[in-house]
ROPA-366537 format. One record per residue (C-alpha): residue in one letter; x, y, z. Coordinates in pm, whole numbers, plus 50000, padded with zeros to 5 digits. Example, Ala and Ser with C-alpha at 12.3 -4.5 7.8 and 13.67 -1.06 7.14 Angstrom:
<recs>
a512304955050780
s513674989450714
</recs>
This chain:
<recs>
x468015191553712
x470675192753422
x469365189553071
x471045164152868
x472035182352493
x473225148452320
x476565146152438
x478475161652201
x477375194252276
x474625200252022
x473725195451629
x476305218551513
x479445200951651
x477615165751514
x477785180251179
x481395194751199
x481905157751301
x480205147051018
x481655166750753
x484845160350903
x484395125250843
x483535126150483
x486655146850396
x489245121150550
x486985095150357
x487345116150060
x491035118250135
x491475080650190
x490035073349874
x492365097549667
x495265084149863
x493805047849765
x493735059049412
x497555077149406
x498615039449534
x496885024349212
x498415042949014
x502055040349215
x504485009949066
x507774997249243
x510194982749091
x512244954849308
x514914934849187
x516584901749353
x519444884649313
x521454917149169
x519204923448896
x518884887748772
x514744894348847
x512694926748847
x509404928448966
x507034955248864
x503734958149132
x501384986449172
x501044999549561
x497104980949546
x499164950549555
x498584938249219
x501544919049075
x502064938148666
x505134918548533
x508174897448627
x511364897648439
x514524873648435
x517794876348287
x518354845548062
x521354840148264
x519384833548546
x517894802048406
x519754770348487
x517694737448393
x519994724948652
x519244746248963
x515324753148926
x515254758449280
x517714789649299
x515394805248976
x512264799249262
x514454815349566
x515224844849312
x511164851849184
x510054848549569
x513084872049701
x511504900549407
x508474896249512
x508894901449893
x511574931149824
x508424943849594
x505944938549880
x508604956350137
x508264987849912
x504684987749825
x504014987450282
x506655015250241
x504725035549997
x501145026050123
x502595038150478
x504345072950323
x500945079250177
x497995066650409
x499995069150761
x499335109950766
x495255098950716
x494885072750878
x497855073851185
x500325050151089
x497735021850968
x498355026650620
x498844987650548
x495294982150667
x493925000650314
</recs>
């Protein structure tokens, strides 16, 4: 009768498994902190708004021309700020995929 060894084929291939495991956690966190530390910078409505957001998805500023202020047309100033911040968003996936995809195979958004 066949022995059973654990089915991985013993302790030694559990702990290359193992330490395999803590290295691409190790790596995911460094990549996690590279995106904290990453800003884009977005603008909508040529320039008339910038957005500044760090690749951990945390909004830092949000600029507007002066020109882009019309007490008449509050709802084109709205379109503008929400147009930034998706274009911002858009890069941020980009970047978070560029940097986790190799780690985690293509599921970079997910961190």
């Amino acid at each position: 009768m066949a022995k059973f060894n654990g089915g991985f084929g013993g302790g030694n291939n559990m702990q290359q498994l193992m330490r395999q495991a803590q290295k691409m956690q190790q790596d995911i966190q460094a990549a996690q902190e590279e995106l904290a530390d990453t800003e884009v910078v977005a603008t909508a409505a040529g320039g008339m708004v910038e957005v500044v957001m760090t690749c951990d998805r945390k909004l830092q500023s949000i600029k507007i021309k002066p020109e882009a202020v019309d007490p008449d047309d509050v709802e084109m100033l709205e379109d503008m700020i929400v147009a930034g911040i998706n274009e911002a968003m858009n890069q941020v996936e980009e970047e978070c995929e560029r940097v986790m995809g190799p780690l985690t195979g293509g599921m970079g958004g997910l961190f």
